[in-house]
C-alpha positions as CSV (number, residue, x, y, z in Angstrom):
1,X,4.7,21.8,-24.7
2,X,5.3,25.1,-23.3
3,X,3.5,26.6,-20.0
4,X,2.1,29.1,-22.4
5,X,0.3,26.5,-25.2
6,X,-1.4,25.4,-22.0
7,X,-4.3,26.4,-21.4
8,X,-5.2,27.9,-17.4
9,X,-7.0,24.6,-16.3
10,X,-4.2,22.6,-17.4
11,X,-1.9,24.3,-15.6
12,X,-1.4,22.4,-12.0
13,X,0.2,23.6,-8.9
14,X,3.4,21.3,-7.8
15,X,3.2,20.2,-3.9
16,X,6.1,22.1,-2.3
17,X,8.3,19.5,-0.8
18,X,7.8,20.7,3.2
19,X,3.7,20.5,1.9
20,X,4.4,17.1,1.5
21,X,6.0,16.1,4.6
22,X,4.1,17.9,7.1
23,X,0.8,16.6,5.2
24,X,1.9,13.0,5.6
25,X,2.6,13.3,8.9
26,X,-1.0,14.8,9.4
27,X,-2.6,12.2,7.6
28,X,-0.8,9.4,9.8
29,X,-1.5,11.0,11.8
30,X,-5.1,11.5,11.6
31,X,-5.9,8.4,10.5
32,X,-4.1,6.6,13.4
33,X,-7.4,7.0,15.2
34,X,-9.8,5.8,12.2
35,X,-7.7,2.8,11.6
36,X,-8.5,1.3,15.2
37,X,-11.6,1.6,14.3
38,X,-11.8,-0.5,11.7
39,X,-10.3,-4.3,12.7
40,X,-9.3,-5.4,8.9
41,X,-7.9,-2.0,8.1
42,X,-4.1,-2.2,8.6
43,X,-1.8,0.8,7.1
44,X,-2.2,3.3,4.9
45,X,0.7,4.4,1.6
46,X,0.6,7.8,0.9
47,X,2.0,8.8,-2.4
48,X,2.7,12.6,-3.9
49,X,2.9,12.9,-7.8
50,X,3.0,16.4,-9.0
51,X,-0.1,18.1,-7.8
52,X,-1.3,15.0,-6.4
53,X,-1.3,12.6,-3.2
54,X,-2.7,9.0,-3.6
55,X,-3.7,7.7,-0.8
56,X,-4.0,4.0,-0.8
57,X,-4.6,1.4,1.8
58,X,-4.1,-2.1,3.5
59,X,-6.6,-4.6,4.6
60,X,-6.5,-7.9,6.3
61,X,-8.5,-10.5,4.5
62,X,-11.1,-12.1,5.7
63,X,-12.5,-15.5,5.0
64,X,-11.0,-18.5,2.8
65,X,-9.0,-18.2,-0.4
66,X,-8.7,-20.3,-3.4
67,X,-5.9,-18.9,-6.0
68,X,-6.3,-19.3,-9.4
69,X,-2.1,-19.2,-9.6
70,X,-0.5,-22.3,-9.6
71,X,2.5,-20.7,-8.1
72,X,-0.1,-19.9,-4.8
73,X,-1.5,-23.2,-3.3
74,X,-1.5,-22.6,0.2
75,X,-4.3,-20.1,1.6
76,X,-2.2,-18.4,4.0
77,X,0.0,-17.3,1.0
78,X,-2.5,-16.0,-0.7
79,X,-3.5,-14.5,2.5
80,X,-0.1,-13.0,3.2
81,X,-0.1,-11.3,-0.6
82,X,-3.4,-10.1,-0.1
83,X,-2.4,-8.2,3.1
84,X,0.6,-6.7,1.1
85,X,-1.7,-5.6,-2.1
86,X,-2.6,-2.1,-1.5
87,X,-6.1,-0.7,-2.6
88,X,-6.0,2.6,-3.8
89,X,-8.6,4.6,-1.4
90,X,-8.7,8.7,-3.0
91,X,-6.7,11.5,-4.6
92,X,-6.4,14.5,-3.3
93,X,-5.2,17.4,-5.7
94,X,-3.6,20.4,-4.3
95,X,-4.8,23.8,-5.0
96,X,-2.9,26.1,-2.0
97,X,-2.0,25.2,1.6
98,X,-5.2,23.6,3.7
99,X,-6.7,23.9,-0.1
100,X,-7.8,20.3,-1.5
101,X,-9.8,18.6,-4.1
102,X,-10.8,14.7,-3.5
103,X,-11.5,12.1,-6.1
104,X,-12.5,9.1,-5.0
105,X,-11.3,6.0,-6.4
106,X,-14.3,4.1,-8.2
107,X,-13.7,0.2,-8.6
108,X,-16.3,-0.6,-11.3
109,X,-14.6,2.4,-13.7
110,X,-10.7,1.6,-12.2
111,X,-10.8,5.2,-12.1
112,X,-10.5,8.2,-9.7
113,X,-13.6,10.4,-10.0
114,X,-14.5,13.9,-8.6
115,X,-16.1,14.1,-5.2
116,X,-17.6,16.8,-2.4
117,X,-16.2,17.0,0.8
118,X,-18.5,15.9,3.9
119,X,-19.1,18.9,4.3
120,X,-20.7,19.7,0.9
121,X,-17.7,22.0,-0.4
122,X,-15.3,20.4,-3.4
123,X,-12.2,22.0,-1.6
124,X,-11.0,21.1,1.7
125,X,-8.1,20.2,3.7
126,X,-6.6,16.4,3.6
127,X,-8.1,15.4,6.5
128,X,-11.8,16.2,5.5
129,X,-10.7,14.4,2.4
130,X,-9.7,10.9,4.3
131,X,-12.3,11.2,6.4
132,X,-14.8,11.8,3.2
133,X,-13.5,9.0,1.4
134,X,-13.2,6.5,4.7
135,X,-17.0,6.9,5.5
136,X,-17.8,6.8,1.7
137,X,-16.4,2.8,2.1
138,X,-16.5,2.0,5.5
139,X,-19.2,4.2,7.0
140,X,-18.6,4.8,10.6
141,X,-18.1,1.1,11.5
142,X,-17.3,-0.2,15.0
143,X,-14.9,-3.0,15.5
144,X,-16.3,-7.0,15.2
145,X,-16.2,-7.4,19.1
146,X,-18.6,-4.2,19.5
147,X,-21.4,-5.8,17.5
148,X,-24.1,-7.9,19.9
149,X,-23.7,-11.5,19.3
């Protein structure tokens, strides 16, 4: 398939490679301050494909385990790959430099879907965009120790 049989939607902007590396630095970070708010959040993976950069995420489990596997019996091993499973978080599709679209990732479809900006716009830089989808699953929650009792 030729760049000419496609049609103008289809045709998608590659990330330039120094678009790649000083927007992962700006999204570490960025996001070095919104991860200590949040005590079971514990790194972030950014990933570029193409036009796209997948930004997935870490947590720290909380609670008790059972595993189904027969290869996991102890808790704290399933604990251990839990903490090591990345969820994905959003994708943010580049347009032109400090020009964004975000699709956040929805669990019930296993799919990325469209989604405005906090500010209301559908384009915006990567920072609006992890911010965006942060407060869409975390909302602007304080650490365990900060709630009363």
């Amino acid at each position: 398939m030729t760049q000419e049989s496609l049609g103008k939607s289809d045709v998608r902007t590659i990330i330039p490679p120094e678009e790649k590396s000083a927007m992962k630095e700006l999204i570490r970070a960025y996001s070095s301050e919104l991860l200590k708010t949040h005590d079971d959040l514990i790194r972030l993976d950014v990933r570029f494909f193409k036009s796209f950069c997948t930004i997935r995420i870490y947590q720290e489990p909380f609670g008790s385990f059972q595993s189904c596997s027969q290869k996991i019996r102890d808790s704290e091993e399933m604990r251990e790959k839990l903490r090591n499973t990345p969820s994905p978080l959003c994708r943010l599709t580049y347009i032109a430099p400090k020009r964004w679209t975000l699709s956040i990732y929805n669990f019930c479809k296993d799919k990325y879907e469209p989604s405005p900006f906090l500010t209301g716009r559908m384009e915006g830089t990567p920072e609006e965009g992890f911010e965006t989808a942060m407060e869409y699953f975390y909302g602007k929650k304080k650490k365990k120790n900060d709630y009363p009792g």
